[in-house]
C-alpha positions as CSV (number, residue, x, y, z in Angstrom):
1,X,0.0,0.0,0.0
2,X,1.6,3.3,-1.1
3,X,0.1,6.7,0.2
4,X,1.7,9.8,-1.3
5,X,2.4,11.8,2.0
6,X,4.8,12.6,4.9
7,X,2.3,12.5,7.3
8,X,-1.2,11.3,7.5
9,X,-3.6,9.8,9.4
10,X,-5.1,6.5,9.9
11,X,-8.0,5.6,12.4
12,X,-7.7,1.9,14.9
13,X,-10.7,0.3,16.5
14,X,-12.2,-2.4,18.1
15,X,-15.0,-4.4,19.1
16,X,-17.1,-2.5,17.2
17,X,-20.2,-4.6,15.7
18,X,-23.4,-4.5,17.6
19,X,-26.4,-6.2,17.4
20,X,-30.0,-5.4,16.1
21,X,-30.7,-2.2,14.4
22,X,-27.8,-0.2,13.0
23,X,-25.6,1.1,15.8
24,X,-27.0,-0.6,18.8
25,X,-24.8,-2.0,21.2
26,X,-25.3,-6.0,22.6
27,X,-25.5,-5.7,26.0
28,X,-23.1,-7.3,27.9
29,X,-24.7,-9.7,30.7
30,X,-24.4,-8.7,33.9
31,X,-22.6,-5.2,32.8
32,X,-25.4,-3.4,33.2
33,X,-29.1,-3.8,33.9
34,X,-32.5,-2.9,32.6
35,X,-32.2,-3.4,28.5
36,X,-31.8,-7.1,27.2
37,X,-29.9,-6.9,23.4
38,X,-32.7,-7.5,21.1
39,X,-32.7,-10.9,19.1
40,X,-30.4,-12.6,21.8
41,X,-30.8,-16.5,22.0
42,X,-31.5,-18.3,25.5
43,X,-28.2,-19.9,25.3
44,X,-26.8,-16.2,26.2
45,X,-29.1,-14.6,27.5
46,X,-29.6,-17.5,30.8
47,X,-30.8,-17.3,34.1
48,X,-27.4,-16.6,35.6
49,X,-26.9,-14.0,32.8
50,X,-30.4,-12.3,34.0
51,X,-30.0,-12.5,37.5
52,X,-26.1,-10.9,37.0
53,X,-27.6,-8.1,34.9
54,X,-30.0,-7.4,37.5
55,X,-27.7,-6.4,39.6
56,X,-25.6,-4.7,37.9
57,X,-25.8,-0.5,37.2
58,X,-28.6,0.8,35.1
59,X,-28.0,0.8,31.5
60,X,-27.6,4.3,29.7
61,X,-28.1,6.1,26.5
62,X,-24.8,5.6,25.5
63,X,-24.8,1.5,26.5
64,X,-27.6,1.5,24.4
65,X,-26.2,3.1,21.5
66,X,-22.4,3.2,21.7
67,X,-21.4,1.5,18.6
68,X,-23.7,4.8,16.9
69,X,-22.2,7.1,19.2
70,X,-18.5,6.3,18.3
71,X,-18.9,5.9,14.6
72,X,-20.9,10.0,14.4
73,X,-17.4,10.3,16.0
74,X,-15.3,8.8,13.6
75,X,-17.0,10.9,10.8
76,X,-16.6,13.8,12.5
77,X,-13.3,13.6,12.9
78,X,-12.7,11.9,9.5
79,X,-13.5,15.5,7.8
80,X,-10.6,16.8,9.0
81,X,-8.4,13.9,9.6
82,X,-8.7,12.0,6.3
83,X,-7.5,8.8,7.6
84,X,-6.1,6.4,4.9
85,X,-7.0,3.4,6.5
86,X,-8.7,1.9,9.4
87,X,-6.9,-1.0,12.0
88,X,-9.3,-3.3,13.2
89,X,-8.5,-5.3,16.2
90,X,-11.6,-8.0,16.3
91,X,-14.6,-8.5,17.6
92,X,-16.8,-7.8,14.5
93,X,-19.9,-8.7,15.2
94,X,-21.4,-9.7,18.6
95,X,-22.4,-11.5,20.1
96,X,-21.5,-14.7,17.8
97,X,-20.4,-13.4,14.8
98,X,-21.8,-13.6,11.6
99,X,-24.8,-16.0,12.0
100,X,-23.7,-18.7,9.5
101,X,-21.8,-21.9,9.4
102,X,-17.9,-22.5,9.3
103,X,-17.2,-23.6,5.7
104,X,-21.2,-23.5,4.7
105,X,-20.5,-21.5,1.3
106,X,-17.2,-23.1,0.6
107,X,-14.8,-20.6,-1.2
108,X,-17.4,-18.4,-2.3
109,X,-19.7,-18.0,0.7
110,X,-22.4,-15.2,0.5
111,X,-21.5,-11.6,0.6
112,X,-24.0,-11.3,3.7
113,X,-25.5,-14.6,4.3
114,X,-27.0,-12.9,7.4
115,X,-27.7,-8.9,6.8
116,X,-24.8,-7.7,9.5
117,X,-22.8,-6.7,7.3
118,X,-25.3,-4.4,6.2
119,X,-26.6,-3.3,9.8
120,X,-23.7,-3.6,11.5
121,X,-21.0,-2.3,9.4
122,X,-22.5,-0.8,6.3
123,X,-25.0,1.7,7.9
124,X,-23.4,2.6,10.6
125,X,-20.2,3.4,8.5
126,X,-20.8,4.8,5.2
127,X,-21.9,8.1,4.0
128,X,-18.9,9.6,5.8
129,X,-16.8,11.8,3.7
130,X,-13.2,11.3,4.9
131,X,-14.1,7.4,5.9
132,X,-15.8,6.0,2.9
133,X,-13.8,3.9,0.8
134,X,-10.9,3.2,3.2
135,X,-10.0,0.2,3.7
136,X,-10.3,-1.9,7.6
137,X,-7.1,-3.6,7.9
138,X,-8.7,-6.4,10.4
139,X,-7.8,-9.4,12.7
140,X,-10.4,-11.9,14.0
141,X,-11.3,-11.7,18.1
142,X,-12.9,-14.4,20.2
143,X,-16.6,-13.4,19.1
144,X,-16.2,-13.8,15.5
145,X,-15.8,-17.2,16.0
146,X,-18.8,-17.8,18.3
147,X,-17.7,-16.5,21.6
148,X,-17.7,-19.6,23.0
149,X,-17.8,-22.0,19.8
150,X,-15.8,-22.0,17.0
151,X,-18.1,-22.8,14.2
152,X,-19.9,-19.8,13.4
153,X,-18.9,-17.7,10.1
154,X,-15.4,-16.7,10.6
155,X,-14.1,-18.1,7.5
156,X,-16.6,-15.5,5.5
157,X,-14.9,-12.7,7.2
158,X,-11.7,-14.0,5.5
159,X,-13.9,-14.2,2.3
160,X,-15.1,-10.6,2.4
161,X,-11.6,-9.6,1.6
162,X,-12.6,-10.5,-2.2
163,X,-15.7,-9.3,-2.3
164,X,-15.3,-5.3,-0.7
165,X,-12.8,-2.6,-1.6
166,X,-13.0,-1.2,2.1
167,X,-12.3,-4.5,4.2
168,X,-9.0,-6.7,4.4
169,X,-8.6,-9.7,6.1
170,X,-6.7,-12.4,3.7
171,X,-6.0,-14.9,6.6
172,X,-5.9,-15.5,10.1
173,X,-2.5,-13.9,10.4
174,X,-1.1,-12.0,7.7
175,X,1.1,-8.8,7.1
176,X,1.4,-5.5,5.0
177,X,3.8,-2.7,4.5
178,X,2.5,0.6,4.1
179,X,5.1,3.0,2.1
180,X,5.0,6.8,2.5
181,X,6.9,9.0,0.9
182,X,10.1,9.0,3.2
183,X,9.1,6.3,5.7
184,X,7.4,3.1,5.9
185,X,5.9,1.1,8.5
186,X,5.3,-2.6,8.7
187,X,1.8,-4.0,10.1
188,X,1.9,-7.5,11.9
189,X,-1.6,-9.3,12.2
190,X,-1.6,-11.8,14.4
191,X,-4.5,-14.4,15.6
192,X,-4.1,-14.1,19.6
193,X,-7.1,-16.8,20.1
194,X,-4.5,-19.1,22.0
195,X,-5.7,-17.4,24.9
196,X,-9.1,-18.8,25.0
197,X,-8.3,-22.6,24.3
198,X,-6.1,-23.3,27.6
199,X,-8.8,-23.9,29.9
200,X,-11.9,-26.3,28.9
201,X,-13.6,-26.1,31.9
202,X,-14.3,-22.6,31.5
203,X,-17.6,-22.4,29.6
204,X,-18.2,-19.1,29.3
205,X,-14.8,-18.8,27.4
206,X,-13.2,-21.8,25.8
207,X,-13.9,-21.5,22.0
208,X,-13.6,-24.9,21.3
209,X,-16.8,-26.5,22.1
210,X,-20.2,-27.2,21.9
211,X,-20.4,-28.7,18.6
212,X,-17.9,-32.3,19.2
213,X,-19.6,-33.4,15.6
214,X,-18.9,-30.4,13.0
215,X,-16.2,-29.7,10.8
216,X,-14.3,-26.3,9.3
217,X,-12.2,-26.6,7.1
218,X,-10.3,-29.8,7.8
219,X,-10.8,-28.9,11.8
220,X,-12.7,-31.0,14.2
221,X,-13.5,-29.8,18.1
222,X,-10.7,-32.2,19.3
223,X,-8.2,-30.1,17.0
224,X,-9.6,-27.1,17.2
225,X,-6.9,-26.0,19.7
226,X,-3.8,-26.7,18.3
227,X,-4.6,-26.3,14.4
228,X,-7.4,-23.2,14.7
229,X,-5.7,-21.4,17.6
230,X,-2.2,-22.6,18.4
231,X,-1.1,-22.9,15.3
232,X,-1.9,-19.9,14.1
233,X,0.1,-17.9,16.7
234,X,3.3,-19.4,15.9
235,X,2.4,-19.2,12.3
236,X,2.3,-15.5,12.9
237,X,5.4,-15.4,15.0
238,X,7.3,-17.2,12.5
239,X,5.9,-14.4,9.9
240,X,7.2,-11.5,12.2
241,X,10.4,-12.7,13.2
242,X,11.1,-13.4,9.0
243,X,9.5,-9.5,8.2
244,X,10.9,-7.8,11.2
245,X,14.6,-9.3,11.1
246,X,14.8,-7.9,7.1
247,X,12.6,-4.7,7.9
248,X,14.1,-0.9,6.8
249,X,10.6,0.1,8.3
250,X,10.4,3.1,10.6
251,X,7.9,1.5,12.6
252,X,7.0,-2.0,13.4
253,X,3.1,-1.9,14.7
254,X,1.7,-5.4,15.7
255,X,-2.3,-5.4,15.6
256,X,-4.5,-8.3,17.3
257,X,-7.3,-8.6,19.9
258,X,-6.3,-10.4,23.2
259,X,-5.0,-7.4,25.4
260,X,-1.2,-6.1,25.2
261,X,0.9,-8.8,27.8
262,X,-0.3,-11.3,25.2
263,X,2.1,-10.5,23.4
264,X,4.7,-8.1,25.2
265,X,5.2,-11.3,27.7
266,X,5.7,-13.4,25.2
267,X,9.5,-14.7,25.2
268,X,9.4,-14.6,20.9
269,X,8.2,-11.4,21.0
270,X,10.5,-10.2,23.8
271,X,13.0,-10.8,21.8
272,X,12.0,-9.2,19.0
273,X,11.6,-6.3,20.4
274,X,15.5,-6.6,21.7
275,X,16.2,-7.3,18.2
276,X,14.5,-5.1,15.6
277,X,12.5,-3.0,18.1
278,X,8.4,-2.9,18.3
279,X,7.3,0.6,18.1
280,X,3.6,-0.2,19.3
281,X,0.8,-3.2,20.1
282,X,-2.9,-2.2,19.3
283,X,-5.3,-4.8,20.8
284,X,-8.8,-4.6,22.0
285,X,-10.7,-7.6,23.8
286,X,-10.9,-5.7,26.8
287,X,-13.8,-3.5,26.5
288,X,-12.7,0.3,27.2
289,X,-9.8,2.7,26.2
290,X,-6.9,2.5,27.5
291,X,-2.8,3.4,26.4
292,X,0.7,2.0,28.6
293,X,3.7,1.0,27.8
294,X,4.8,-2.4,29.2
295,X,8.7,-3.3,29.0
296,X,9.4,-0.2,27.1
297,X,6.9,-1.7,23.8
298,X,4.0,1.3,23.9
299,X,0.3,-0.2,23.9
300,X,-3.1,0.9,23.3
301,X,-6.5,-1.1,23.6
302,X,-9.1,0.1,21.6
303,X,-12.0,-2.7,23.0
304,X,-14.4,0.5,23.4
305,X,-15.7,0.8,19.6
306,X,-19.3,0.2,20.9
307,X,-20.1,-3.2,20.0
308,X,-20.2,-4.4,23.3
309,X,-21.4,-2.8,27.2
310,X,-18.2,-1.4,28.7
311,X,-16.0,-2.9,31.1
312,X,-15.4,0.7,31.9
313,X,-18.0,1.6,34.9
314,X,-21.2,4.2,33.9
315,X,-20.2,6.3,30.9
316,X,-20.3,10.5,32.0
317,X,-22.3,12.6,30.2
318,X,-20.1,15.0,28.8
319,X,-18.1,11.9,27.7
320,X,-14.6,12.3,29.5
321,X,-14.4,8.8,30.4
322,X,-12.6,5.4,28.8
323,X,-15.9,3.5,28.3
324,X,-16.8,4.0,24.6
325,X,-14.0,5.3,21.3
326,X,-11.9,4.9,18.6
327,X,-7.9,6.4,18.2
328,X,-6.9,8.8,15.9
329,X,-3.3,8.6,14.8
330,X,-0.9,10.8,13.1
331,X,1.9,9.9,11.9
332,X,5.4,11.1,10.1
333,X,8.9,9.9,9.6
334,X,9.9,10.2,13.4
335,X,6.9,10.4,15.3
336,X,3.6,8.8,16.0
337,X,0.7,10.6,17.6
338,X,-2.4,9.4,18.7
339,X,-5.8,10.7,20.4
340,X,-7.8,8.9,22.0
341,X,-11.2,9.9,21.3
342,X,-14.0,9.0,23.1
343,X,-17.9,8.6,22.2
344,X,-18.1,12.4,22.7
345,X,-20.8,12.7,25.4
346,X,-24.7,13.6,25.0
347,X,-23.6,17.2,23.5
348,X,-21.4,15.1,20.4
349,X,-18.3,17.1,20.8
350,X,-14.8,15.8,20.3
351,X,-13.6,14.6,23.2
352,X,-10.0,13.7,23.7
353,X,-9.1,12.0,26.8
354,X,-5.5,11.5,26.5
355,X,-3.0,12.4,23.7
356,X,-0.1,10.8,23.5
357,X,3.5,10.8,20.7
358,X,6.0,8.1,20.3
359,X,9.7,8.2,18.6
360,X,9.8,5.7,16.0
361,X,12.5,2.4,17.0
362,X,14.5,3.8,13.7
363,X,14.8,7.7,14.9
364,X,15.7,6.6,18.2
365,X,18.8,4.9,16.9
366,X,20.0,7.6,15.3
367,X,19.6,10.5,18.4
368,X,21.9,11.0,21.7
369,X,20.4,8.7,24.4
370,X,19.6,11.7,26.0
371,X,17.1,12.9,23.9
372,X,15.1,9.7,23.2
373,X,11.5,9.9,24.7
């Protein structure tokens, strides 16, 4: 990908896609009470998951609505902004991804076998000047494969890549350079679902159950671990270590959805970053806003795009909280900027809770210790 500029910006997001009309936010059981998502099957919505709800905080506007409330601010900002691209860290649609089975349309599965695509993404998107058109550089979280199965419509997500000029997603890990005029930067993808295939016993989150009879794609539920999740992460790993060790890139950005220590804690990575230096780890999965830095590798998760109730607390009013966003980054030769914009309150302003700039790995080589920030 080649964009014709020495700085630009580019928009990163997560768990984004809500469910039921266009915009409207799948409540979260036991995050907050008194609104039950609309078309949600008894298999989530249980009597535990009710009698959690009901004691949670009262749902608000903005719980209601979030995924709407972040995207009015994503075109907002787009006007001025122009991002050239948007990075997508997971968690498409909730609460089970899209509603249609693993490997049901073969190579050429429908373009929306469902209609999410169209509420979810489509008209809650588009007609945004500055945003229309660009394309979502995505990665697949824990919900597009069922939450807690791992036979719903993932593959079709993949598929989509084909079929729309504004989404990319050629595999479950995968890569891209984008080239500017006098820098570059080199985008990891990775599949992080290792994370939720450990523990079996834990129902509400192992992703490899509940159908012991289906098949995907040459994987069965007892492989589902080790050939869907596994791996998949060293697949990836093996892909960074071979782009990073050769990379003249001024930034190295790794993008997935299980939060940041997934992979800063991760002895491959570690040394990596020793080696060829990771200038920053987007993730989501974790639902709310949130930006560190964790053995010297910065991190943002960006798990508050709206698709899901926050993990936040209540949401303020004049929206100066973490609960719902997206990040708006800026970028150049030797730095990286980014906002992190929130769902900008009942009054729709633009609300930016924290800004913070980064030195790219490369620039940092090349100035006194001293100065390096």
């Amino acid at each position: 990908m080649c964009i014709n500029e020495t700085s630009a910006h580019f928009f990163g997001i997560g768990d984004w896609g809500g469910l039921g009309q266009p915009g409207h936010t799948w409540t979260n059981p036991g995050k907050c009470s008194g609104h039950q998502s609309p078309i949600l099957t008894a298999e989530h919505w249980t009597a535990a998951a009710a009698n959690a709800s009901a004691m949670a905080r009262p749902c608000t506007d903005a719980d209601i609505w979030a995924q709407k409330y972040v995207a009015r601010q994503m075109r907002k900002v787009a006007v001025t902004s122009k991002p050239d691209y948007v990075l997508n860290v997971g968690d498409n649609f909730y609460p089970g991804g899209v509603t249609y089975g693993c490997g049901a349309g073969g190579n050429n599965p429908p373009a929306d076998p469902s209609g999410q695509w169209k509420r979810q993404f489509d008209e809650v998107y588009s007609n945004s000047p500055g945003l229309d058109g660009k394309p979502w550089m995505s990665v697949l979280g824990n919900h597009d494969y069922g939450g807690y199965t791992w036979v719903n419509a993932w593959d079709q997500q993949i598929f989509q890549t084909w079929e729309r000029d504004n989404w990319i997603m050629p595999g479950q890990f995968w890569s891209r350079k984008v080239q500017y005029l006098d820098f570059a930067v080199d985008y990891l993808f990775l599949e992080s679902g290792w994370v939720d295939v450990q523990d079996p016993g834990d129902a509400n989150h192992y992703i490899c159950q509940k159908a012991p009879k289906a098949t995907c794609w040459g994987v069965t539920q007892e492989t589902c671990p080790e050939k869907l999740f596994r791996s998949q992460w060293s697949g990836g790993a093996a892909m960074a270590e071979k782009i990073l060790s050769a990379s003249t890139s001024e930034y190295h950005i790794i993008v997935t959805h299980f939060p940041p220590p997934t992979v800063i804690l991760d002895n491959g990575f570690k040394g990596m970053h020793d080696k060829y230096g990771i200038d920053l780890v987007l993730t989501g999965h974790t639902h709310f806003q949130k930006t560190g830095v964790l053995n010297g590798i910065p991190w943002i998760i960006s798990g508050g795009g709206g698709g899901v109730t926050t993990d936040a607390g209540q949401p303020n009013d004049n929206g100066h909280d973490l609960t719902y966003g997206f990040v708006d980054f800026e970028i150049n030769r030797t730095h990286l900027k980014y906002d992190m914009q929130t769902w900008g309150g009942k009054a729709a302003e633009i609300v930016i809770e924290q800004t913070l700039t980064l030195t790219s790995h490369k620039h940092k080589q090349s100035l006194p210790q001293a100065f390096v920030i």
